[in-house]
N, C-alpha and C positions, 0 to 999 in steps of 0.2 A: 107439843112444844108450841107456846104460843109468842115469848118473846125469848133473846138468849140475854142473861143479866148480864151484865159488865163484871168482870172479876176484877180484883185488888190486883194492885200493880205487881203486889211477892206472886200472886197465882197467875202471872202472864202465860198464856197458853204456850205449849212447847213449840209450836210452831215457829217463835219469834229467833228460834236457832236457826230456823232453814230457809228466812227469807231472804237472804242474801244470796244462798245458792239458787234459789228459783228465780232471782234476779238474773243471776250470771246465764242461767240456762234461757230465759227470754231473750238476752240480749248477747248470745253466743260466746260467751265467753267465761265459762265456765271449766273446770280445770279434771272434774272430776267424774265418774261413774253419774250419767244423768238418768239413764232410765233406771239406777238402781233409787235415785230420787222420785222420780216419777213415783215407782212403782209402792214407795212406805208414806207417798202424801197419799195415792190411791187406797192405799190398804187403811190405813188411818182412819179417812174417810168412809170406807165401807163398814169402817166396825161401829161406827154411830151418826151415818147418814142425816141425821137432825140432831144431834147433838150440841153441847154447847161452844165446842171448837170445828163446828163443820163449817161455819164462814171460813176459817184458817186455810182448811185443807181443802177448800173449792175454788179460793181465790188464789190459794197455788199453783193448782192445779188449771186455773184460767193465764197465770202467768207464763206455765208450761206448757202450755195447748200448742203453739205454734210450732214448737220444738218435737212434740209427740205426734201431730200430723204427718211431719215430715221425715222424722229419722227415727221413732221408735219400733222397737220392734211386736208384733200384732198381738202377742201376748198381752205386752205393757200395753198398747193403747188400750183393749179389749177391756182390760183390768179398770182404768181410769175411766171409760166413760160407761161400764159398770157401775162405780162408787157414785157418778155425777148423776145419771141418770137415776140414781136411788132416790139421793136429797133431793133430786127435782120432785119427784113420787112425793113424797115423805110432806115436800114444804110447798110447793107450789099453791093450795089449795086454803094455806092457812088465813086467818083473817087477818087487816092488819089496817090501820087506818092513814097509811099516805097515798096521798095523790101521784106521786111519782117516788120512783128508783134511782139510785144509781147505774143499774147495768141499760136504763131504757137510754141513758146518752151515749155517747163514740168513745168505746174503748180505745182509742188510740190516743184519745186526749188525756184519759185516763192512769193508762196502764203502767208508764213509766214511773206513777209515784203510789204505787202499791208499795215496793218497799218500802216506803217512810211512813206511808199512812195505816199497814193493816196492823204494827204492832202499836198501834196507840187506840184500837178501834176498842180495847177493852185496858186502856191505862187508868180508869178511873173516875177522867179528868169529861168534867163535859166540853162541849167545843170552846164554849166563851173562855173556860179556866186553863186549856190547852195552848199553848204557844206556839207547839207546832203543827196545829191543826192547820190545813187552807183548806180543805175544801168545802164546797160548797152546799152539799148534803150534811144533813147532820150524822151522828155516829148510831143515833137510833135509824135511820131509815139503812145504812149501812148493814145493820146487826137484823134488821128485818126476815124476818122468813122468806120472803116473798121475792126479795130482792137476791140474796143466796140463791133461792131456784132459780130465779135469771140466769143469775150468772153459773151455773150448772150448764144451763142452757147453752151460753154462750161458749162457754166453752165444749160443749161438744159438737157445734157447728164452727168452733174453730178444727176439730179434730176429723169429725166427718162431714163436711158441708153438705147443707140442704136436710140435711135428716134429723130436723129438729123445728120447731115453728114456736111461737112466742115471746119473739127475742126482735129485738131493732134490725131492718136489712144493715147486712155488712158485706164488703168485696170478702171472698173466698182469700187465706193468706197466699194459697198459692197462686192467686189472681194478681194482685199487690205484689208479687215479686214477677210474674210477668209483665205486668204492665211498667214495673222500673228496667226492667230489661228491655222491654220494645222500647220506650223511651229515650235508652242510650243509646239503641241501634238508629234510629230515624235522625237523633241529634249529631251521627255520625261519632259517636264515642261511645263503642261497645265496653260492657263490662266487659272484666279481664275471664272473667268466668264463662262467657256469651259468646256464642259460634253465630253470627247474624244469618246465613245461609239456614244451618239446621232449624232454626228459630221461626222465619217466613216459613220453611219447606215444611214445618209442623202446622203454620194456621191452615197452609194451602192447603195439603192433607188431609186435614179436619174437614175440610169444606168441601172436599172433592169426596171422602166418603159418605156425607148426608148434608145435599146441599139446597135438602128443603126442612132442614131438623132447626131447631129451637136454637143453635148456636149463629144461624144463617146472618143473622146482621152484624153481631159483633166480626163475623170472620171477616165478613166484605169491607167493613171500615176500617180494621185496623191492614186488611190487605191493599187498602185505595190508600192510607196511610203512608204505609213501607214501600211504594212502588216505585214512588220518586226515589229514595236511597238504594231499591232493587236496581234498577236501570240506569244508577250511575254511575257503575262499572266498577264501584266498593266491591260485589263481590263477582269472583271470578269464574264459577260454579254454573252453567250453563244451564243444571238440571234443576236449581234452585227457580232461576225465570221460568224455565218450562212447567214448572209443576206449580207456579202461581198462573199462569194462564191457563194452564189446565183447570185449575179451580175456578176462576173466573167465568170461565167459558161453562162450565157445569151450572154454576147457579144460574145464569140469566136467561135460560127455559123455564126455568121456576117463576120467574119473575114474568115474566112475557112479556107484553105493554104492557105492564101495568099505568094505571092509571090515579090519581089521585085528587080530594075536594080542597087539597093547599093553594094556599094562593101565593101569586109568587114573592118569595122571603121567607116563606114561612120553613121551608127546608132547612135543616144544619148549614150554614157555610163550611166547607172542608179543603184543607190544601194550605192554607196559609198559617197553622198552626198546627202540624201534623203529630206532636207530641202529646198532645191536648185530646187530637182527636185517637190515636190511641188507645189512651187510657179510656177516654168513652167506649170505645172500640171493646177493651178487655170488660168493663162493668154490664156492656150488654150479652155477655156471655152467661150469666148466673142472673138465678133471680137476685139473691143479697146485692150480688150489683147493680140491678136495676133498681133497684129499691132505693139503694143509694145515690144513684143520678137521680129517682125522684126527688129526693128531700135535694138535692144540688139545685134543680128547676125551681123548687118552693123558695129557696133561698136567693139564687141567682137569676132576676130574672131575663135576663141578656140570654141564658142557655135556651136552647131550642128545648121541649117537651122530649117526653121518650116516645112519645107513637109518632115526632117525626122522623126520630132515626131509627124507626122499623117502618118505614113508609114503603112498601114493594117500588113506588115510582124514585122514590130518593135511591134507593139501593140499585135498582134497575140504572142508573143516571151513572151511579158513582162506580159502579164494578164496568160498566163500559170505557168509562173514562180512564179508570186504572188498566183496563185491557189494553187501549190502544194504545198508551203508555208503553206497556209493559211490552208488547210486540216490536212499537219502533224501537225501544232500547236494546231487546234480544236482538235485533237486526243489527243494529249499530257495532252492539259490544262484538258478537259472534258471528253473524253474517258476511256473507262478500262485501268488500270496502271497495266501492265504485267509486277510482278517481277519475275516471275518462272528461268530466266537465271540467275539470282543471286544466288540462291543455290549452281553450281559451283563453282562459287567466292567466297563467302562468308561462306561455310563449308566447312572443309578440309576434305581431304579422313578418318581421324580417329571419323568422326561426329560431332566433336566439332567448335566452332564456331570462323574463322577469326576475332577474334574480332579486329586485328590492322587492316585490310583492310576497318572493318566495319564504325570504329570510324574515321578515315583517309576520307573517302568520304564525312561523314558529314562536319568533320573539312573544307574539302575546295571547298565549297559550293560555292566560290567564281568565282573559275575555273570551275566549270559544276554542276550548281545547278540542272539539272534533275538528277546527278549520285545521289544527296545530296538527294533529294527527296525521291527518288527510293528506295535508302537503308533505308530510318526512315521507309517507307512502310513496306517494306519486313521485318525487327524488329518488324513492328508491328503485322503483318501476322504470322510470324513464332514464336510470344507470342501469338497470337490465337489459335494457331496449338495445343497447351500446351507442352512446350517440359518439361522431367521431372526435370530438373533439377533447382533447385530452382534460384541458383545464375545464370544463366544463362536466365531464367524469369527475373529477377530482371535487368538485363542488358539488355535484349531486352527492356523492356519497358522502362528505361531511357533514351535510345538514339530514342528509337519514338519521346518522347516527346524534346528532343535536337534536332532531326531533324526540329520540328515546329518550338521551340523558337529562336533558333540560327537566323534565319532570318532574315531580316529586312520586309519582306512580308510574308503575311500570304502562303500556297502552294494552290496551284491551285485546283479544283473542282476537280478532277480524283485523285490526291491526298487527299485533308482533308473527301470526302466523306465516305473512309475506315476506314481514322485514326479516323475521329471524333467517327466513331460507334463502333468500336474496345476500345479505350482511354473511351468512354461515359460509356461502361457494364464492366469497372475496378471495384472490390472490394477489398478495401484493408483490410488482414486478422489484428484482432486483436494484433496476437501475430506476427507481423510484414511481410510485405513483400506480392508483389501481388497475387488476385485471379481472378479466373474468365475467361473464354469469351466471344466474344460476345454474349448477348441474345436475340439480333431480329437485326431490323433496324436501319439505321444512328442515334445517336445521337448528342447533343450540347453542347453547358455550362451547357443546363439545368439538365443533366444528371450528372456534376461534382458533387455534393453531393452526391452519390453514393462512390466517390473518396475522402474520407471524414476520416480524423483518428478518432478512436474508442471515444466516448464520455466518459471522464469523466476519460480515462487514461491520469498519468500524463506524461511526453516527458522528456529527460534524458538530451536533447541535447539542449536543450534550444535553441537559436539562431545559435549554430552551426553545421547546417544541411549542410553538404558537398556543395549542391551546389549552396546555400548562400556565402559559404566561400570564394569557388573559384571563382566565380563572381567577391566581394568585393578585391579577390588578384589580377585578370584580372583586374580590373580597376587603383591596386594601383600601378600596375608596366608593365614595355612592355617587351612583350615575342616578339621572331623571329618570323617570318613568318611559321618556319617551327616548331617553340614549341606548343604544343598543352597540356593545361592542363587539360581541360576536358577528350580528348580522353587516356593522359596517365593515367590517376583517372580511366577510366573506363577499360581499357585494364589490370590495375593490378589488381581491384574488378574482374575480371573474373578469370583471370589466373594468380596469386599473385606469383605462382613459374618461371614464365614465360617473368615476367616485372617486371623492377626495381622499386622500393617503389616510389612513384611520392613524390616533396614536397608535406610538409604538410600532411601524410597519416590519412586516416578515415578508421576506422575497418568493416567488412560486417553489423554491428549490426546498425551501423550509417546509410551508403545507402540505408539499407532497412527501416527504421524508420518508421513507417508508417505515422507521419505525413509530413517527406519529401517527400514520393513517391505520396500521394494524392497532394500534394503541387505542385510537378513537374507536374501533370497529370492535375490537375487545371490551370493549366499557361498553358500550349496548349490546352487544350480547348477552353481558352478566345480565345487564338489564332484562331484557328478553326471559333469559333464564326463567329467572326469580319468579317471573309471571306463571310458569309454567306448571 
């Protein structure tokens, strides 16, 4: 077969019944039995490998590649790149006089208008007398022998990556859905699909069992990548940081000092576009994806080269960097939460208690939520402690519990571990107002009925427990950024001669209520929970 003739538009190859379906099955959404489609475009194909309808059933079967990578069964695949590997045989070799193909450009540019374009590649019509022709190749380089075995090709390195050669580098497809998945984990909006924990714990994984094998750079970048979003307390998973440190720490024996003849800039910049550097991250993983950053380098020339993001000195530089990352954050999230330097700050020399600095750090939780943390801790600590004063109990443990609730996330393991067990051995007295310390080990929610008002007294305040109230007024109207009405509610319950009466004043008999203060102490609990 030297060239395939164009058929009359009544002899349209039978194919033009099943491109829709191979549309659907590219593009998941397809309704019906797909490997039994797979498997009669495969069989088709195999019965005349160079035939005059084997562009049809290759460029089918190119549409369906990505589908049969991933969910067909080994028969079916087995069967198709059987058939593709034929016509590669068969045509590869034949003569043909263009300069270029279609399959040598980016299937992806491509592939979406296979539908519209393969049933016209034999209408008759040459491109000029075609209407709905656009592309850019004519219909003969299309129908080309030569061009079919490409795309043979291509598609069985859609199917089995790497195990095929004379085809354009391409990302592996299951590369292309990692790297939209890392993607949405680092932009802090995981797919709905995507566990972020299991995700990281799988590159680390990889890199800790061969962390001098051929995957060694892409693991490290996309791990110096995700470090910042590992260590921001997104996830809760202890063993997720440990086993990226663990990987970390395995390759940079490998690396040793390395040293390098770049001069300085010549390295990747990384960290201030971590989504970007990612997907670099995943392309260095395969050769088709390096291949692909090359031609991105030809193209773009602001991108760094690829040997400098296989530099040992760049790699050595950036898996350090991610390390030490990644240990202060394990400390942070999971470690002992040392507030003992807060005492300075937070009591003044007369012993009495900074309560504007105190309520002030919670309030702006927004600017440095470990300051936020740190202080509801140390509140809660220094109500364990039992200081004697009653009002001044009764405000540390209110702002423990506003350091939980204020949130939008629960706080991290080195945090809720204290609070929970501190908040969980609350008793609230009868005749108002908290007691107690802690009495053993961490507690949970299960522990909130402990935090429970008196049975069978009746409540004076009916619905209007202070911090119901001011809730319900925070949402009816907008304060400044720099108004705060919880922290001024709580700064003048401390020190009423000291701070101006805030709207709306509640008397001490109110805050202390007992069934507000088990109320507040139950609501970070849940909190607490949830984390757990």
């Amino acid at each position: 077969m030297t060239d395939m003739p164009a058929a009359a538009l009544s002899d349209s190859p039978e194919c033009v019944h099943f491109v829709d379906d191979w549309d659907g099955i590219l593009h998941e959404t397809y309704g019906g039995d797909a490997d039994r489609a797979v498997l009669d475009c495969a069989r088709r194909l195999a019965a005349d490998p160079a035939g005059e309808e084997a562009y049809a059933w290759t460029l089918g079967l190119v549409m369906m590649a990505a589908y049969i990578g991933r969910f067909s069964r080994k028969d079916v695949a087995a069967a198709a790149l059987e058939a593709l590997h034929a016509t590669d045989r068969r045509l590869r070799d034949l003569p043909c006089a263009h300069r270029t193909h279609p399959y040598e450009s980016d299937l992806d540019d491509r592939i979406d208008h296979f539908v519209d374009d393969l049933p016209l590649l034999t209408n008759g019509l040459a491109e000029d007398e075609d209407p709905d022709w656009e592309d850019d190749a004519t219909k003969e380089q299309w129908l080309c022998p030569r061009d079919i075995a490409g795309y043979a090709r291509v598609a069985v390195d859609i199917i089995a990556p790497g195990s095929v050669g004379g085809i354009p580098p391409r990302l592996p497809v299951r590369d292309a859905r990692r790297a939209e998945d890392l993607r949405s984990i680092v932009w802090d909006y995981p797919s709905a699909a995507v566990d972020p924990g299991q995700e990281l714990s799988a590159y680390a994984r990889n890199l800790v069992a061969n962390p001098l094998g051929y995957h060694r750079a892409g693991l490290v970048v996309v791990l110096h990548a995700a470090c910042w979003y590992a260590a921001s307390g997104r996830i809760r998973d202890r063993r997720v940081l440990d086993t990226m440190v663990d990987a970390l720490e395995a390759v940079l024996p490998g690396l040793g000092d390395a040293s390098c003849a770049h001069g300085e800039g010549d390295h990747p910049e990384v960290g201030r576009d971590t989504a970007e550097q990612a997907t670099v991250g995943i392309h260095l993983l395969s050769p088709g994806g390096r291949g692909v950053y090359r031609h991105w380098h030809r193209e773009e020339l602001e991108t760094a080269p690829l040997e400098a993001w296989l530099c040992p000195a760049f790699l050595a530089a950036i898996a350090r960097e991610a390390l030490d990352h990644l240990r202060t954050g394990r400390e942070r999230l999971f470690g002992l939460r040392d507030t003992a330097h807060l005492d300075e700050v937070l009591v003044r020399s007369d012993g009495r208690l900074d309560v504007e600095r105190l309520t002030h750090a919670v309030r702006f939780r927004c600017r440095d939520g470990q300051a936020a943390e740190d202080a509801g801790l140390w509140a809660a600590r220094r109500f364990a402690a039992g200081p004697a004063d009653p009002r001044e109990r009764l405000v540390l443990l209110l702002v423990a519990c506003w350091s939980v609730t204020s949130g939008e996330e629960a706080p991290p393991e080195a945090v809720h571990r204290d609070l929970g067990a501190i908040l969980g051995s609350v008793r609230i007295a009868a005749a108002g107002g908290p007691e107690g310390a802690p009495a053993g080990g961490p507690a949970s929610a299960s522990a909130s009925a402990s935090a429970s008002a008196p049975a069978g007294e009746p409540c004076p305040h009916g619905d209007a427990h202070p911090w119901d109230v001011l809730t319900e007024l925070v949402g009816r109207r907008h304060f400044g950024f720099h108004e705060d009405p919880y922290g001024a509610h709580l700064n003048h319950l401390y020190a009423p001669r000291e701070y101006e009466t805030p709207e709306r004043p509640f008397d001490a008999e109110a805050w202390g209520c007992p069934r507000h203060v088990a109320q507040r102490v139950r609501g970070a609990l849940r909190v607490i929970d949830g984390a757990n």
